[in-house]
Steps between C-alpha positions, in 0.01 A plus 500: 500500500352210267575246726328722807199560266426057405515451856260840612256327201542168625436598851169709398413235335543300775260656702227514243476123478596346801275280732580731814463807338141631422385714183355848535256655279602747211456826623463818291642882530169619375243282682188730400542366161500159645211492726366163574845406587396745821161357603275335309195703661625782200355304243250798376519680793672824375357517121250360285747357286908441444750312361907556544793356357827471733910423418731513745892430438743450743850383601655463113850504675444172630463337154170317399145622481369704830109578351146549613239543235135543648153553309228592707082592456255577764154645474195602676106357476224753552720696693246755705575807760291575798542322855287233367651375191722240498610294169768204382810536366692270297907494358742295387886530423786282375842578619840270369779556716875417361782383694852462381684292265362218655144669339321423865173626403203570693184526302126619644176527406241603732096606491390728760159574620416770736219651696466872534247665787449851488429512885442939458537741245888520527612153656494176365626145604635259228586144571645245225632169406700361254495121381824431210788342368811461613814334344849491541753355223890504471772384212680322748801434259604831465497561927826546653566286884742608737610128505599550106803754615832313530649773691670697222167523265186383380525159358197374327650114487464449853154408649281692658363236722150641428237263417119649391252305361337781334561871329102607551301528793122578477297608797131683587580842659200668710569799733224784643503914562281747645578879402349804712416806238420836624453883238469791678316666222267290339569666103862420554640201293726312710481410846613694810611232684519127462642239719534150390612143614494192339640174483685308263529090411323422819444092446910547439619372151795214464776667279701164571698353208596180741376159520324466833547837609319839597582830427212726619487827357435761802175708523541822400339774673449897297375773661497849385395831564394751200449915541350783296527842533387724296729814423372844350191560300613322154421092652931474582528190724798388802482172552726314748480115517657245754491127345599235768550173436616195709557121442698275688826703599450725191401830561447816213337807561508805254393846630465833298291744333367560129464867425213556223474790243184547335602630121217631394360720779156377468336567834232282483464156365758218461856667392589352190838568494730441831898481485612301875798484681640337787745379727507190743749321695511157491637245779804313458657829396329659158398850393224486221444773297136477299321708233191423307262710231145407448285600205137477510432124580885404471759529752896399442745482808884429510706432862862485542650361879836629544657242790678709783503197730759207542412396137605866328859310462463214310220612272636836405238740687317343232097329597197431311308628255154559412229539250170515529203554321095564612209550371244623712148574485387691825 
């Protein structure tokens, strides 16, 4: 079982790093939390002001670190209502990504600036862009190569055959969104319906470590589709979601439904208490459960997937984990 675990790492591994294989953005269980990483035409389109804190764990079974930490802020200017207001919005989030015991780590920074038209009293078009950072870096003496196995075992005398000329790559990311917003009612707080689309590392970012070679990170393309309903007379709130997301041959989507309970039975006004729950399925095989309580201005959330898929046997059933924390100022 030791021996069939070195080579599953080695082989992951593998795949992370190689020339003919292509990375794939970190992707979250609770993408609400995570927002820009959708489109960044959000930036201050559904508040005045927020900032979230994200941790996601996964895959401990395979040995090594398997981590996303992610920092976030967006806000609004002037923000107006009416069909003729329109006003700019501006974010920016930081997001380190954590690969293995080879620590391949993915680290971005981005600034977002978007552009909000109310075009009637209940619909409004956002569009956005992002300009960042975007680096990739490795310990390449702690990977693992297939080459390394003699047959029997891992044997870390015998050469890999691998020859980089650098552990860090540094590139300029830019990508572009548009997001549709729609409220039925105009006192209620979140939207009725958005639709968004956007596009991700569009001038395509070298992640090579080779001399003399290219290894073009694919663009990514999110969309996603957000619903509210309101339930009874106390502001309680079912909102299904379907997150899409495509680059290269990768494809995710996530599709389920929050379920809010308004605490404090306040029937008009902001609720300032809300316990959430929810449950999604994920692609590639996951179930993920998700609760969250908010508190005034402060909202906490934790996820837990549960693979069901092809995975559920070597990792135990066992996923990732999440934490998250907002603070949001409608």
């Amino acid at each position: 079982m030791k021996s069939l675990v070195v080579k599953m790492s080695c082989l992951l591994l593998i795949q992370l790093t190689a020339q003919s294989i292509f990375a794939q953005d970190a992707m979250f269980s609770a993408p609400d939390y995570a927002q820009l990483t959708l489109s960044p035409a959000l930036a201050g389109c559904n508040s005045n002001l927020q900032a979230n804190l994200n941790y996601r764990s996964q895959w401990k079974r395979f040995g090594g670190s398997y981590s996303t930490m992610m920092a976030s802020t967006d806000m609004a200017f002037k923000r107006k209502n009416g069909k003729d207001g329109s006003y700019l919005g501006a974010g920016l989030d930081f997001y380190s990504d954590n690969t293995g015991s080879a620590k391949l780590t993915t680290t971005n920074i981005q600034a977002s600036l978007a552009y909000h038209l109310n075009i009637s009293p209940y619909d409004k078009l956002s569009v956005g862009m992002y300009l960042g950072y975007l680096g990739f870096s490795s310990n390449i003496n702690n990977a693992r190569w297939g080459s390394q196995y003699d047959g029997a075992q891992y044997n870390e005398n015998i050469a890999s055959g691998e020859n980089f000329v650098s552990s860090q790559k540094n590139n300029v990311d830019v990508g572009f969104g548009a997001v549709f917003s729609s409220k039925f009612d105009r006192k209620q707080q979140t939207p009725t319906f958005q639709i968004g689309i956007s596009g991700y590392h569009l001038n395509r970012p070298n992640l090579s470590f080779y001399s003399n070679s290219e290894s073009r990170l694919p663009v990514r393309v999110s969309s996603f589709v957000n619903l509210c309903f309101p339930v009874g007379d106390h502001h309680d709130e079912l909102k299904p979601s379907v997150y899409f997301q495509t680059q290269q041959k990768f494809v995710y989507f996530l599709i389920g439904s929050m379920y809010s309970k308004n605490m404090d039975k306040a029937r008009s006004g902001a609720p300032q208490e809300v316990l959430s729950a929810g449950l999604f399925y994920r692609s590639s095989g996951a179930i993920v459960g998700r609760a969250s309580y908010q508190r005034t201005n402060w909202n906490l959330g934790l996820s837990y997937e549960v693979n069901v898929g092809n995975r559920a046997g070597m990792v135990g059933y066992r996923g990732a984990s999440e934490i998250s924390l907002r603070y949001l100022i409608k």
